[in-house]
Backbone as CSV, one residue per row, in Angstrom:
resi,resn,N_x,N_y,N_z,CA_x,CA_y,CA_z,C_x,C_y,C_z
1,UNK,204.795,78.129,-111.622,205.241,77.834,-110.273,205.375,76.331,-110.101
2,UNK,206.541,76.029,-109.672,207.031,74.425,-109.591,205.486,73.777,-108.249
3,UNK,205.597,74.658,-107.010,204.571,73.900,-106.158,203.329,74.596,-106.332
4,UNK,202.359,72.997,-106.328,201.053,73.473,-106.759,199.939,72.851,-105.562
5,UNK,199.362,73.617,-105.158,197.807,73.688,-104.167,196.933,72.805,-104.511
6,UNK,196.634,71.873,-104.368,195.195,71.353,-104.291,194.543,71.862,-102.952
7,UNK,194.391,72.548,-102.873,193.590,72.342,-101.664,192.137,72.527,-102.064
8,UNK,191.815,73.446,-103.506,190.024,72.758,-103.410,190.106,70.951,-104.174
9,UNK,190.181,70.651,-104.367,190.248,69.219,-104.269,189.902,69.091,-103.155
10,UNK,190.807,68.916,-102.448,190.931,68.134,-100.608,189.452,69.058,-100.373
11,UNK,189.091,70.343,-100.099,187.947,70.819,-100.288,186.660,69.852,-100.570
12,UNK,187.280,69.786,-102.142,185.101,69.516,-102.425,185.343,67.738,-102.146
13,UNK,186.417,66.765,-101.900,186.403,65.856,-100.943,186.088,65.719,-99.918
14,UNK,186.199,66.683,-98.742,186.012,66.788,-97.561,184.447,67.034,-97.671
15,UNK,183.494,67.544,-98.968,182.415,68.664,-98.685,182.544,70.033,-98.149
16,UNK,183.421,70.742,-97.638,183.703,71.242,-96.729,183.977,73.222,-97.456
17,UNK,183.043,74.125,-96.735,183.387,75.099,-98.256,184.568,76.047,-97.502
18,UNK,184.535,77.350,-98.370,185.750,78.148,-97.686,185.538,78.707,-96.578
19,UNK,184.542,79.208,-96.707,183.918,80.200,-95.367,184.565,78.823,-94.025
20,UNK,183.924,77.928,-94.192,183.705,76.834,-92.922,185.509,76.389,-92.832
21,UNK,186.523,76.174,-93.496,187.434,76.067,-93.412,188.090,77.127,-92.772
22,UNK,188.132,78.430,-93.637,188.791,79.531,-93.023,188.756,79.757,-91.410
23,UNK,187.206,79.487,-91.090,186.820,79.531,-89.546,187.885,78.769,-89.094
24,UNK,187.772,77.555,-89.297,188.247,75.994,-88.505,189.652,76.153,-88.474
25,UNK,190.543,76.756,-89.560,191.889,77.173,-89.386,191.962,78.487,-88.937
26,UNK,191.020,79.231,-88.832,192.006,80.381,-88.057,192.803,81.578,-88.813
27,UNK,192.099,80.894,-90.471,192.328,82.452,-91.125,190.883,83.185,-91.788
28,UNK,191.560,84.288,-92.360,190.785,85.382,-93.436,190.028,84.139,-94.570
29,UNK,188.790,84.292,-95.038,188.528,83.911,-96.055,189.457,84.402,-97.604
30,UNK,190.065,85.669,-97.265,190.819,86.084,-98.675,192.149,85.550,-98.301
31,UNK,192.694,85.492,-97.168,194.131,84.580,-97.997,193.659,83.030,-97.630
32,UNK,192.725,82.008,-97.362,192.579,80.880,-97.737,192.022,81.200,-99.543
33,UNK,191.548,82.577,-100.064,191.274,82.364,-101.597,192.758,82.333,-101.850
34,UNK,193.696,83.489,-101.440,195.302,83.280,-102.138,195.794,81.812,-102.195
35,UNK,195.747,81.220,-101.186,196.105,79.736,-101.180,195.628,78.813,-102.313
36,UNK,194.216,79.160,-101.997,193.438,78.051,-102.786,193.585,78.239,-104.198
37,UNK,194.009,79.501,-105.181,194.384,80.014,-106.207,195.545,79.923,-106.577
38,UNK,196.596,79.247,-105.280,197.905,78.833,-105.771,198.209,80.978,-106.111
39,UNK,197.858,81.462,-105.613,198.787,83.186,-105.608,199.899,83.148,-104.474
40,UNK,199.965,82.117,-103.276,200.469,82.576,-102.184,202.165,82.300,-102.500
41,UNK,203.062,82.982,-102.082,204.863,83.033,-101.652,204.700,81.799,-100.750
42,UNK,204.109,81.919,-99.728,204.518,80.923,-98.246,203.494,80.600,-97.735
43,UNK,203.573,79.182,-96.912,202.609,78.473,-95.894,203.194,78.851,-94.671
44,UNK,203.015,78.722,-93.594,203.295,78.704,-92.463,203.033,77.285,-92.200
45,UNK,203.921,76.512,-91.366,203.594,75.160,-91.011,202.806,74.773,-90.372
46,UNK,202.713,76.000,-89.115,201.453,75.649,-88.076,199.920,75.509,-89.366
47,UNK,200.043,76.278,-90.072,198.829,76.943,-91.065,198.340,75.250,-91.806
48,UNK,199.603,74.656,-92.095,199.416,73.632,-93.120,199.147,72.505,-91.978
49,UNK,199.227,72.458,-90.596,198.977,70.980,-90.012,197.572,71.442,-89.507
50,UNK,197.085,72.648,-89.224,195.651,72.647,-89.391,195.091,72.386,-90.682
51,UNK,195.523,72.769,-91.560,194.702,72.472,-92.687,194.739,70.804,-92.927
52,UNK,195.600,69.800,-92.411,195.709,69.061,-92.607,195.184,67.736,-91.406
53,UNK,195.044,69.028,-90.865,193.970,68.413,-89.105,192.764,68.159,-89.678
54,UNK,192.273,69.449,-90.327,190.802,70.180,-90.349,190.286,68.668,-92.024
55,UNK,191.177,68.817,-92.498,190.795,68.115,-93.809,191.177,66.096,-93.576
56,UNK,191.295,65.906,-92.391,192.072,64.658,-92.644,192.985,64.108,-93.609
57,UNK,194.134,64.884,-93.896,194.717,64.095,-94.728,196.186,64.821,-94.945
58,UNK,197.383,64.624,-95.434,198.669,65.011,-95.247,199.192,65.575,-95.673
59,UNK,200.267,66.790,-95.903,200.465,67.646,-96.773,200.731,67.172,-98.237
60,UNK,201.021,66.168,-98.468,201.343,65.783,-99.593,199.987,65.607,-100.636
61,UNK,198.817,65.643,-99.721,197.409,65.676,-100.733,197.393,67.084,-100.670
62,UNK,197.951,68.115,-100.012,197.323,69.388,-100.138,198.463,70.163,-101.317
63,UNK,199.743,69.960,-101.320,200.847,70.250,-102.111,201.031,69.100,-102.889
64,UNK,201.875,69.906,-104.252,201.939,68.830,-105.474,203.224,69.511,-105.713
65,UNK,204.411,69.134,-106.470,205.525,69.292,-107.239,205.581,69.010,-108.433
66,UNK,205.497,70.481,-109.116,205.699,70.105,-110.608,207.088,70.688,-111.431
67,UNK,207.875,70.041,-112.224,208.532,70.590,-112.800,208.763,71.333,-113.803
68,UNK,209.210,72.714,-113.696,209.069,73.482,-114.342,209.885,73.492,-115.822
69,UNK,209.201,73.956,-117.019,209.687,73.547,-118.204,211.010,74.875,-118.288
70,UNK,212.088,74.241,-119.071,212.433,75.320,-119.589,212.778,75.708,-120.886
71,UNK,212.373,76.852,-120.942,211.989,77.601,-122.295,213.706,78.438,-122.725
């Protein structure tokens, strides 16, 4: 997958664990695991400026772009 999740990074930066995040944004602890495992199709934007409320810091620390090889 070309886009890639940090979000436990931004995580164990913040200190901050899943349970206590999931609360603070407003989701399920199992799809903040899909996220955080890089399994998820889609963000929702509202989803990503809390996460980016909750964590201080901008989508660009929570998403990465990688290019994909081809075989």
């Amino acid at each position: 997958m070309a886009i890639i999740v940090n979000l436990d990074v931004m995580m164990a930066k913040k200190k901050i664990s899943s349970q206590e995040l999931a609360e603070k944004i407003g989701i399920t602890q199992a799809n903040l695991s899909i996220l955080k495992t890089n399994k998820c199709k889609a963000i929702r934007f509202s989803t990503l400026e809390k996460l980016c409320e909750v964590l201080d810091c901008k989508p660009g620390d929570i998403l990465d772009y990688e290019k994909e090889s081809k075989k």
